[in-house]
ROLUM-87522 format. One record per residue (C-alpha): residue number from 1; x, y, z. Coordinates in Angstrom, 3 decimals. Example, Ala and Ser with C-alpha at 12.3 -4.5 7.8 and 13.67 -1.06 7.14 Angstrom:
REM ROLUM-87522
num  c1  c2  c3
1  12.300  -4.500  7.800 .
2  13.670  -1.060  7.140 .
This chain:
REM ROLUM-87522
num  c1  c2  c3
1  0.000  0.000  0.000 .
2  1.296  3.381  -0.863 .
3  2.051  5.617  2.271 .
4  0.053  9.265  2.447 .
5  2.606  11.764  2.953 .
6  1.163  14.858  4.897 .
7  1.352  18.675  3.381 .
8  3.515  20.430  6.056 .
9  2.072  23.409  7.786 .
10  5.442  24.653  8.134 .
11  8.380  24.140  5.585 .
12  11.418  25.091  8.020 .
13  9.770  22.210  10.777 .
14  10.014  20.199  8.382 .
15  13.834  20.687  6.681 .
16  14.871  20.606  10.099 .
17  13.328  17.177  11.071 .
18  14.221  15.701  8.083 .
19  18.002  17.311  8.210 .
20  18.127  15.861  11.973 .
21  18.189  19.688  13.702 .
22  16.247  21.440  16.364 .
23  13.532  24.209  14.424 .
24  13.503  27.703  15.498 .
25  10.487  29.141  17.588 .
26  7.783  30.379  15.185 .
27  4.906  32.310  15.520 .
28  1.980  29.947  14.218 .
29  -0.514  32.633  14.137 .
30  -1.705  35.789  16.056 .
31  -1.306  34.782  19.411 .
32  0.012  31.370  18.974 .
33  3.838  30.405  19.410 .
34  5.746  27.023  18.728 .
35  8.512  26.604  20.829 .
36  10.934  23.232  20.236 .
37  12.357  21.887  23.625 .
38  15.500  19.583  23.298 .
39  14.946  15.441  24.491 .
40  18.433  14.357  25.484 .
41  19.176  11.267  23.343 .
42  16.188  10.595  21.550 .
43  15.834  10.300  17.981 .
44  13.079  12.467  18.760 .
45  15.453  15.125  19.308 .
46  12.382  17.657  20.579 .
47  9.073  18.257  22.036 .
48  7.028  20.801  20.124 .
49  6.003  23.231  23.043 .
50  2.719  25.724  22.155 .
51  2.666  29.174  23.647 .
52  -1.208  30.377  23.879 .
53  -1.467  33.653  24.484 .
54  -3.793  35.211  26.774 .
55  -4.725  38.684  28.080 .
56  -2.142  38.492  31.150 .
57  0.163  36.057  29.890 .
58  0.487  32.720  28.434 .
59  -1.078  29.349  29.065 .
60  1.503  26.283  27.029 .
61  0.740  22.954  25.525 .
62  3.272  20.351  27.324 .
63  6.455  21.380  28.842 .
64  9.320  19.027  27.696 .
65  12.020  17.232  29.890 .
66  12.961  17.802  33.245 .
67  16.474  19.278  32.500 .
68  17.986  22.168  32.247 .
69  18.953  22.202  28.727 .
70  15.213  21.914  28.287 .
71  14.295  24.216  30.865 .
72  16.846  27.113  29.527 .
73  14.973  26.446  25.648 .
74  11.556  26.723  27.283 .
75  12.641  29.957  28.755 .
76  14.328  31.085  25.577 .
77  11.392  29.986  23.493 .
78  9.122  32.441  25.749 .
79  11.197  35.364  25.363 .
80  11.312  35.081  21.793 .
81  7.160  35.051  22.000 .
82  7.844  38.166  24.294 .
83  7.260  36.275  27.724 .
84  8.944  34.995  30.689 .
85  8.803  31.922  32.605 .
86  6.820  33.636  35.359 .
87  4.347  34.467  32.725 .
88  2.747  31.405  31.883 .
89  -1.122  30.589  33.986 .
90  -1.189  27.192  32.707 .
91  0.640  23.768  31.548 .
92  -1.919  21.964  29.270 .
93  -0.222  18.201  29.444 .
94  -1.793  15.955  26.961 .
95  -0.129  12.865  28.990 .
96  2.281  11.602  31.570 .
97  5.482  11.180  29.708 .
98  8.654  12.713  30.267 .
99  8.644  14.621  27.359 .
100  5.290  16.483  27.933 .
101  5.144  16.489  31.863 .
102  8.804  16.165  32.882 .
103  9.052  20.037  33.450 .
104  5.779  20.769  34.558 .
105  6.576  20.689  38.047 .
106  9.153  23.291  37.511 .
107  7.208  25.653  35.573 .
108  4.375  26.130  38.104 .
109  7.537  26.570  40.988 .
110  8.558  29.305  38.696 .
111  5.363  31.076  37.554 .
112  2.594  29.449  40.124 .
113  1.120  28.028  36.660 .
114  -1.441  25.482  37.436 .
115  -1.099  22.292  35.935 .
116  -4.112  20.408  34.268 .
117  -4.147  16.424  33.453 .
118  -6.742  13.713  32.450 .
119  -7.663  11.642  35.176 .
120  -6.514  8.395  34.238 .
121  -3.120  10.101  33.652 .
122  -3.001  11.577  37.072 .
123  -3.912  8.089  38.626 .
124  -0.551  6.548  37.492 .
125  1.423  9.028  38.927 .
126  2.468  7.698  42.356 .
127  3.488  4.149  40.538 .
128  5.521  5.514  37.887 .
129  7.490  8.510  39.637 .
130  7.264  8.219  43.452 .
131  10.653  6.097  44.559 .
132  8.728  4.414  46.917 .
133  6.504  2.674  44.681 .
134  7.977  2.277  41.743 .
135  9.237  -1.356  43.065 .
136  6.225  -2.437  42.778 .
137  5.783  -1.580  39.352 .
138  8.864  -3.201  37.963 .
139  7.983  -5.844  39.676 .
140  4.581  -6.131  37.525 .
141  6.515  -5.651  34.455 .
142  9.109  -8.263  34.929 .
143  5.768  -10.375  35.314 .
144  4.220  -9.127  31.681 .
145  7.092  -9.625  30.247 .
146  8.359  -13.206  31.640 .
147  4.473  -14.176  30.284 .
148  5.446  -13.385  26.964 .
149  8.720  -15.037  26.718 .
150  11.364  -12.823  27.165 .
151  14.762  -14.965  27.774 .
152  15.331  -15.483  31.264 .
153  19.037  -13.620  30.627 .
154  17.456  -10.178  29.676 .
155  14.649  -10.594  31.927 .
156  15.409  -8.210  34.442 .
157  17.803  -5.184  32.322 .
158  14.080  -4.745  30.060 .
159  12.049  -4.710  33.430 .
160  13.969  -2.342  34.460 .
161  14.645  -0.509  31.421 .
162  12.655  2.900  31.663 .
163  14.614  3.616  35.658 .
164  17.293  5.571  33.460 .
165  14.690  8.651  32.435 .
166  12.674  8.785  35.888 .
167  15.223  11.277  36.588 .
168  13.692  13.641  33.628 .
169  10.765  14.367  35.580 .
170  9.430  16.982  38.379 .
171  6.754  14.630  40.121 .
172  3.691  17.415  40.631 .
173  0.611  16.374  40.951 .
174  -2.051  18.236  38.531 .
175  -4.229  20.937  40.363 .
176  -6.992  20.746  37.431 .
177  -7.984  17.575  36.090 .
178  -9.474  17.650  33.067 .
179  -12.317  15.618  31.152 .
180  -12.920  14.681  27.613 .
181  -15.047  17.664  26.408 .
182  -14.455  20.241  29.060 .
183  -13.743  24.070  28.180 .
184  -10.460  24.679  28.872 .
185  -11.784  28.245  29.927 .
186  -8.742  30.302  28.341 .
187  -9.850  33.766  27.650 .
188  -9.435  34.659  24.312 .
189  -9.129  30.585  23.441 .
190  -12.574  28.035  22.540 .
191  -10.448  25.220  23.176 .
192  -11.881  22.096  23.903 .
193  -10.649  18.528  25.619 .
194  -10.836  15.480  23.640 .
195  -10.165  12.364  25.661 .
196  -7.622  10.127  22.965 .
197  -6.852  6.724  25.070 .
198  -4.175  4.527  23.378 .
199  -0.893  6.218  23.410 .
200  -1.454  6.777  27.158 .
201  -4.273  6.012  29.534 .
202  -5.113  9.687  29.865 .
203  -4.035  11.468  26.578 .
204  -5.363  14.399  25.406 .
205  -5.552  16.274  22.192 .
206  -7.269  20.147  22.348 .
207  -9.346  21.402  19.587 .
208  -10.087  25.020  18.910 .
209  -13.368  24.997  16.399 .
210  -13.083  28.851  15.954 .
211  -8.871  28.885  14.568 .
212  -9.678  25.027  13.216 .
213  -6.319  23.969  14.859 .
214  -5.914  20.511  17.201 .
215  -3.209  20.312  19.633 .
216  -2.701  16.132  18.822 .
217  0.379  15.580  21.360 .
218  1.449  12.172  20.504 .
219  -1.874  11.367  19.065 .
220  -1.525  11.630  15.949 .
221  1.617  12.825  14.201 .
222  2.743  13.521  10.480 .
223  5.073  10.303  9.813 .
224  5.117  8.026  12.799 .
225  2.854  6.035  14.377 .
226  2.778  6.610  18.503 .
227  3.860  3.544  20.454 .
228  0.362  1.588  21.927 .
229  1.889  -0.827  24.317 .
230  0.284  -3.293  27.056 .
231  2.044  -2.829  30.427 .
232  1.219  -2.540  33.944 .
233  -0.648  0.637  33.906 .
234  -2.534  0.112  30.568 .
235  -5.990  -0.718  29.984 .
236  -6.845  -4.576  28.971 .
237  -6.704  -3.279  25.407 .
238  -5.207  -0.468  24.855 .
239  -5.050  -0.878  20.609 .
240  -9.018  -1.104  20.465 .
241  -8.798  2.442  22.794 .
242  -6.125  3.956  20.203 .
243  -7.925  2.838  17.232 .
244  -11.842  4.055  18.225 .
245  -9.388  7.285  19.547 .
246  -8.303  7.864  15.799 .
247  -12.007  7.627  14.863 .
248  -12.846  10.313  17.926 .
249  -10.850  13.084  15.936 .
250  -10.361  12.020  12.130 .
251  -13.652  14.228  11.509 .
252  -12.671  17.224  12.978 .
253  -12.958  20.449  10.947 .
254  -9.409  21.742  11.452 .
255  -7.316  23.326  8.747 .
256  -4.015  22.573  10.718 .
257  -2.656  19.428  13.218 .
258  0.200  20.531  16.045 .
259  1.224  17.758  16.984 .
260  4.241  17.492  19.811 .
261  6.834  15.535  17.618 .
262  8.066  16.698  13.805 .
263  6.311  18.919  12.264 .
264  2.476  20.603  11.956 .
265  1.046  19.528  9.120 .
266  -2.640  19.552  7.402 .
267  -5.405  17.095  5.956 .
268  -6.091  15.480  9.560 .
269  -8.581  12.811  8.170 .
270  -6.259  11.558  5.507 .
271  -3.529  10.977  8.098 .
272  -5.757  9.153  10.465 .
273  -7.141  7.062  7.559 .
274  -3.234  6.330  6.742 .
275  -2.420  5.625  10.501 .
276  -5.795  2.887  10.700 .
277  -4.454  1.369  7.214 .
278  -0.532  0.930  9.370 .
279  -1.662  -0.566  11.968 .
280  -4.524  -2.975  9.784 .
281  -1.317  -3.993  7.923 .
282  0.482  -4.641  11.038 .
283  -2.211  -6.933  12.560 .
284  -2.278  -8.987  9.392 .
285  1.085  -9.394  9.356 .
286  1.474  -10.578  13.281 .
287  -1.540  -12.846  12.145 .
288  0.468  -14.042  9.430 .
289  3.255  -15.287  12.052 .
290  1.071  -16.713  14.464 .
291  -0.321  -18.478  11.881 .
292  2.804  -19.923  10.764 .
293  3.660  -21.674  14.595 .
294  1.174  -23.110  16.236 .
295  2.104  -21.941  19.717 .
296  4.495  -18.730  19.825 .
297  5.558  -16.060  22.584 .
298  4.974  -13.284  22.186 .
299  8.405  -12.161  21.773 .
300  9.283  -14.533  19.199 .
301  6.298  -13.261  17.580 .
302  8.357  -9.668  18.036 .
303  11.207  -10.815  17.049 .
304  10.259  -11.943  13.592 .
305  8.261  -8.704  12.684 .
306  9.581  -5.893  10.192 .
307  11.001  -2.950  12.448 .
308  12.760  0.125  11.393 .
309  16.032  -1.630  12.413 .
310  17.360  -5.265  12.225 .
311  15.955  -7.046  15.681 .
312  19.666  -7.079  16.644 .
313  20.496  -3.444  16.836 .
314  17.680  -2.264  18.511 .
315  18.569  -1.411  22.133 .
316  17.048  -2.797  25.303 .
317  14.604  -0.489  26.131 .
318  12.966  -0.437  22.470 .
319  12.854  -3.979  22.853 .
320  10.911  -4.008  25.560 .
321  8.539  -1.550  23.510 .
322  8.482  -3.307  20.881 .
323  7.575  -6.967  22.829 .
324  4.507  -4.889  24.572 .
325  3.689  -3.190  21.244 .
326  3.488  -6.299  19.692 .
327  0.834  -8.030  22.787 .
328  -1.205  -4.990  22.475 .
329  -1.923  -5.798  18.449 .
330  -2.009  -9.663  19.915 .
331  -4.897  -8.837  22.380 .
332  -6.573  -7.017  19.705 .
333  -6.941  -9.897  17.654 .
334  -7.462  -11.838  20.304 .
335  -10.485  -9.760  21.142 .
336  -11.764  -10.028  17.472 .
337  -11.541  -13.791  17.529 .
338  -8.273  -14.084  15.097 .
339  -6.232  -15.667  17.348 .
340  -6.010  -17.498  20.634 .
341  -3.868  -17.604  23.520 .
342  -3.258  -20.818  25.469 .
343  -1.793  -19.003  28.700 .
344  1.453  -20.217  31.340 .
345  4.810  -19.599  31.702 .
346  4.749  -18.313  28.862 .
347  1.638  -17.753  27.524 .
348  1.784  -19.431  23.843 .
349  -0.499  -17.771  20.780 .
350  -2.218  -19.649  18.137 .
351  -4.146  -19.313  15.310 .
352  -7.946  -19.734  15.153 .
């Protein structure tokens, strides 16, 4: 199938993705700023921060990683915009990873910004960022993962893999929690919550119908697909949540997508159509291998897949994202009655 290749909103976002640089801050429209905010060894390279302005200050989309490179290109980002950190009233996160919430924390001990979050987001705080319980949530993964057949050898370095970025994050807990629909009640702004499950428990994308723009945070972006993963703190199936997610905001009258990684870009409902056809694809092929061993892990079943990168190169903690990538498209299937699951130490898949 031919891939849909998205018109860019903005031509230097994307010359600098594509030549592997950091954009400048630009001024998306009247009162609208885009501010890039550096991820320490990522190929992501940046968060796309948005600067909303409002009659006594700024409200922002995300804040990017809790470091001080990222903190110092926040701050830059602002002045550019003609702000300071104490300006901004509010940190919009559309979900709990580093990248979007890491500095949020910091920002409100700067500026006294509150901090708004979905609820199912803000319920997974404690066990993902709070030393004292986060134990307990290796523990569970070491569990998920053992069931789908990770080697014994590797068992506990991918358990363990995501303890190195914990560090990239001011734990603050939200003071506004948002639900899908609500108002976000900027002045000046319509913007509107839409509740996008998948990518995160408690993603969130914000739509203003008056300047026909969506805020799509990881949601949907304008070449890759957002990793939908089952791990402790997912739902049972968290695919099915992504997919009816997509569905929730292909038909939205917007002339322009801001999404948090690469580039804006337009023609929302094409992309989403493109995204359901990669991932319809990608079930047939993991059907294809189940099919083809009557009784496989799960990480087997990973292992033979086509990734972006031979199987062998591809570093721990992708691995483990990949392996929990992979059960989420499993469950889905299982769910629709193309496949089976026979479970135990490890739980083996069949076909139907």
């Amino acid at each position: 199938m031919a891939k849909f290749v998205v018109t860019p909103a903005s031509r230097a976002q994307r010359e600098a993705w594509t030549g592997g640089t950091i954009p400048d801050v630009e001024r998306v429209r009247p009162g609208l700023w885009s501010i890039p905010v550096p991820i320490p060894v990522n190929p992501l390279r940046y968060v796309l921060v948005y600067a909303l302005e409002l009659p006594d200050g700024v409200a922002i989309v995300d804040a990017g990683w809790n470091t001080d490179e990222a903190y110092e290109a926040l701050c830059s980002g602002l002045r550019v915009a003609g702000y300071a950190i104490t300006d901004v009233k509010g940190v919009l996160v559309t979900h709990i990873h580093p990248d979007h919430y890491g500095l949020a924390g910091r920002v409100r001990e700067a500026s006294g910004a509150w901090i708004a979050l979905h609820p199912a987001d803000a319920a997974l705080l404690r066990e993902r960022y709070d030393d004292e319980a986060i134990d307990g949530l290796v523990r569970r993964e070491r569990t998920l993962l053992d069931r789908c057949g990770v080697p014994a050898a590797t068992l506990d370095e991918l358990a363990g893999a995501s303890m190195m970025i914990r560090h990239m994050v001011s734990m603050a807990r939200p003071d506004r929690l948002v639900e899908d629909g609500d108002d976000l009640g900027l002045p000046g702004w319509d913007l509107r919550a839409i509740w996008t499950p998948g990518h995160s428990p408690g993603h969130l994308c914000f739509v203003s119908p008056e300047r026909r723009v969506l805020f799509s945070g990881d949601h949907v972006l304008a070449k890759i697909t957002p990793m939908v993963a089952v791990h402790p703190q997912s739902p049972p199936n968290p695919l099915a949540d992504y997919l009816d997610s997509l569905a929730a905001v292909g038909g939205l009258e917007v002339d322009e997508v801001l999404p948090a990684h690469e580039y804006r870009f337009l023609e929302l409902g094409a992309r989403v159509d493109s995204v359901l056809a990669h991932h319809e694809e990608r079930l047939a092929e993991i059907e294809r291998v189940v099919a083809g061993h009557d009784g496989v892990t799960c990480w087997d079943t990973a292992t033979r897949l086509t990734w972006s990168r031979p199987w062998e190169t591809i570093p721990p903690f992708m691995r483990r994202s990949a392996n929990n990538e992979t059960l989420a498209h499993l469950v889905w299937l299982e769910a629709k009655g193309r496949v089976r699951r026979s479970p135990g130490e490890p739980d083996l898949w069949h076909p139907q």
